[in-house]
N, C-alpha and C positions, 0 to 999 in steps of 0.2 A: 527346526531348520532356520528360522528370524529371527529367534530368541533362545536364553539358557534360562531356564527354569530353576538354576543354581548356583553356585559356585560364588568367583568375587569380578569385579570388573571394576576401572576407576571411575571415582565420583565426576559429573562435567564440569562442575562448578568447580572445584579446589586440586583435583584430581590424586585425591586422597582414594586406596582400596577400599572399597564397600564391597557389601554382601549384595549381589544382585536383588534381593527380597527385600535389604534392610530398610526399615521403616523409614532412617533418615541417616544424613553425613555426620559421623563425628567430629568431623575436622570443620565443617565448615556451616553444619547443620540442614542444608538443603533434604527436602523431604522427597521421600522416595528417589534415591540418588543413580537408582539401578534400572529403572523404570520397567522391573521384572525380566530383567534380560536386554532391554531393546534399547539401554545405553551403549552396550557394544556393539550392535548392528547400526545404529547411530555415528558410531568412531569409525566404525569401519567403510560408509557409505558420504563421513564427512560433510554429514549433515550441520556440523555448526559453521561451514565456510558456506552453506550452500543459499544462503539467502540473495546475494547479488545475481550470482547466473541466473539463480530461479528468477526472479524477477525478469530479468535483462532478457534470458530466454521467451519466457511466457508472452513479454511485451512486443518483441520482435516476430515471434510469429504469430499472435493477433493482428500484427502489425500489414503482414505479408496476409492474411490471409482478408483484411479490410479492402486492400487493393484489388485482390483475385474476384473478390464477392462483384464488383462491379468495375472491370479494366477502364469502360468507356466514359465512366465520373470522375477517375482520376483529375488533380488539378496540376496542371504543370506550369502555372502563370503565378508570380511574385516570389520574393523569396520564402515567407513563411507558408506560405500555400504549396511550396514544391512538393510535391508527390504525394498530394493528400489524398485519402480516400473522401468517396464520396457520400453526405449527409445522410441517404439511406444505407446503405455500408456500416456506417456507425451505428446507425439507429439499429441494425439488425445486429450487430455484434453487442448489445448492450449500453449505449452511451446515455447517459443519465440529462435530468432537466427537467423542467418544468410540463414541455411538451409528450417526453416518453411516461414522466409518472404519471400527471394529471389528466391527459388527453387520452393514453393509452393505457393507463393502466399497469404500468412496467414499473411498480415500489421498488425491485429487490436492485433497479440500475447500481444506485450507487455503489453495490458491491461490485458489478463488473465494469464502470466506468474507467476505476482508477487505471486499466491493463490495457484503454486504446489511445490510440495518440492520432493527430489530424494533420501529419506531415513528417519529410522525412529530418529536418529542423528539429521539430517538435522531439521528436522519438529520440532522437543523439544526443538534445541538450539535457533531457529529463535521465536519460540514462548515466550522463557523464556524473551527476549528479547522486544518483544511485548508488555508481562506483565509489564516489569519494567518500559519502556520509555513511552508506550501508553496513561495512565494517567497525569502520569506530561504532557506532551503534550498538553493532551486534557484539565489542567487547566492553560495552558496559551493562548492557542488560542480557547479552547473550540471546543468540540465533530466535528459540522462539518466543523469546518476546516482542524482540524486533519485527517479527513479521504481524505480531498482533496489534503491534503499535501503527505499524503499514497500514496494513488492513483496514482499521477502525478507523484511524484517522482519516482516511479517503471517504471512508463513508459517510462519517462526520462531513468533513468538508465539503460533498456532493450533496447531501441532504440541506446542508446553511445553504448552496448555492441553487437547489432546485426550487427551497422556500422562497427564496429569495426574489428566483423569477416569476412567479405564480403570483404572489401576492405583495411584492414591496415595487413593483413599474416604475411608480414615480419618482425612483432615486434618482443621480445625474447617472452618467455611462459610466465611469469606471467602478461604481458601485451596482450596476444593474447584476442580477442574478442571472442565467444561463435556462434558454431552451432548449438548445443542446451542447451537453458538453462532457468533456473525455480527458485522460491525461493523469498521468504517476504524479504532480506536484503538490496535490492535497495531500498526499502521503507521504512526499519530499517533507513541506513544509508540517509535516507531524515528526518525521526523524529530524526535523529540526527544533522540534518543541520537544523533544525528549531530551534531550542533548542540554536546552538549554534550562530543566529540572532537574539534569542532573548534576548540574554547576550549582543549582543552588543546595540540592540536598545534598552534595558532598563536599561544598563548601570548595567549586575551584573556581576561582575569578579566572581564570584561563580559556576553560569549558564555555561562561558565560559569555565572555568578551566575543569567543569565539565564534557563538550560538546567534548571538547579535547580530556580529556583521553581516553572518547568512541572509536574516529572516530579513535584516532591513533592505539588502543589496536587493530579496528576490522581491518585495513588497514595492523597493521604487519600481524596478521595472514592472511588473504589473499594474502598476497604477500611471505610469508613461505610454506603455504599451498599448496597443490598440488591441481587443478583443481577446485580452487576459481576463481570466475567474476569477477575481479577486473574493470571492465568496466564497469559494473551495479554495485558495490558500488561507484565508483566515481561520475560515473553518476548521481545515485540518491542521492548521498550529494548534489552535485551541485543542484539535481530539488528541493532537499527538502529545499535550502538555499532560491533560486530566489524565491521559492509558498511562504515559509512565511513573502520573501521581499514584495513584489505584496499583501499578504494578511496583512500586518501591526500589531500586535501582541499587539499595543497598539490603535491601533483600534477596539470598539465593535465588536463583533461578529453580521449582521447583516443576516437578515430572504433571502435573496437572495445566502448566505454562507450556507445554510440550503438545500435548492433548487437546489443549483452545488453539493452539497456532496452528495445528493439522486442519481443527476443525474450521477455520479461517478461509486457509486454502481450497480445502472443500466445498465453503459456500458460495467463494468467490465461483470457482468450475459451474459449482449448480446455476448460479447467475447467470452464467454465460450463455449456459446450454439453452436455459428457458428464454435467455433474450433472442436467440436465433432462432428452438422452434417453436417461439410465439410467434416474433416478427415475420419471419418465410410469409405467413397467411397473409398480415396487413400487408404487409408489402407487393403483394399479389393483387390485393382488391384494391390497391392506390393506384396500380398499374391496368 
């Protein structure tokens, strides 16, 4: 019913006919090009556009449901505080830091940090950004790598800014590391460290220049800005530079990159689920 067990269907990478089964692309050499069938449940479900909404989706109704968790924490004073959820709200939907992993006990945050945001600012400008790079992304490394470059790199970039709080204090402020902290741009700023490896392994001074302006434009303003992570955006340039070193950009995309990107998504959901019902309890006994 999900899949054909036979026949031919086109390759995603080249989109050259392959045998649903065949070992690999002739045209373009990507391995297992058929992914036993469930490349064309894939075409048909439009899975290689589907990385923006996915994101964009996912984040807007954590978003909505951070606020519902607690109406009366809501912040509706200054601009970037507009409509933020409130500190426990975060903490129970998963926000990562120094205080959820070290104090409580909550290692796996950084996976579900990257998907909360702490205003309605916050959420717009993180997404607008999503939109823009997500696609060019996803047509140079293709849908699921892109999501695994996402992924990792936030967790990368939340783990440099959890260490960071814990154990480095005595930096000045715009270098301090995060008790708590949330937010898609450790993951932005890794689709921006992909981007800008892949200027260098494909040799386009275009891509690069391009990849530049990004990191530097979002790096001053967190470092002007008042109560930016600069330790989850460095962090995650850094993770998003190494995943797309490690995934090769001029390498096919192949059906096992398909298989990690699922399983991405996957662990991000399980993070979440255990960050809410863990926290329910403490959040009880604090109260």
């Amino acid at each position: 019913m999900f899949s054909r067990r036979e026949g031919s269907t086109l390759c995603p990478s080249c989109g050259m006919l392959v045998g649903v089964n065949d070992a690999q692309c002739f045209g373009c050499g990507r391995r297992r090009p058929g992914l036993f069938g469930l490349t064309t449940l894939m075409r048909r479900l439009q899975l290689d556009d589907a990385f923006v909404p996915l994101v964009m989706w996912t984040c807007g109704a954590l978003y909505l449901a951070t606020l519902a968790s607690d109406p009366s924490g809501i912040s509706g004073g200054g601009l970037f505080s507009l409509l933020a959820p409130s500190g426990p709200s975060l903490f129970l939907f998963g926000a990562s830091g120094a205080v959820p992993v070290f104090r409580f006990g909550r290692w796996w945050t950084p996976l579900s940090a990257t998907w909360l945001h702490g205003g309605v600012l916050h959420i717009v400008f993180n997404m607008m950004w999503v939109r823009d790079l997500g696609p060019a992304v996803a047509h140079l490394y293709g849908a699921s790598r892109t999501i695994i470059i996402y992924v990792a790199a936030g967790v990368i970039g939340f783990a440099a800014s959890t260490a960071a709080g814990a154990f480095l204090p005595f930096l000045p402020g715009f270098l301090h590391g995060a008790t708590l902290t949330i937010g898609a741009s450790a993951s932005i700023f890794g689709l921006m460290g992909a981007v800008l490896h892949y200027g260098h392994r494909g040799g386009s001074a275009h891509l690069r220049q391009a990849a530049w302006r990004w990191i530097l434009a979002g790096l001053a303003f967190g470092f002007f800005m008042p109560g930016i992570d600069n330790w989850a955006h460095l962090g995650g340039l850094a993770g998003g530079y190494v995943m797309s070193f490690w995934l090769d950009p001029l390498r096919p995309e192949r059906g096992i990159d398909t298989l990690v990107a699922v399983g991405c998504l996957l662990l991000s959901a399980a993070a979440i689920a255990a960050s809410v019902l863990t926290g329910l309890p403490v959040l009880r006994a604090l109260h």
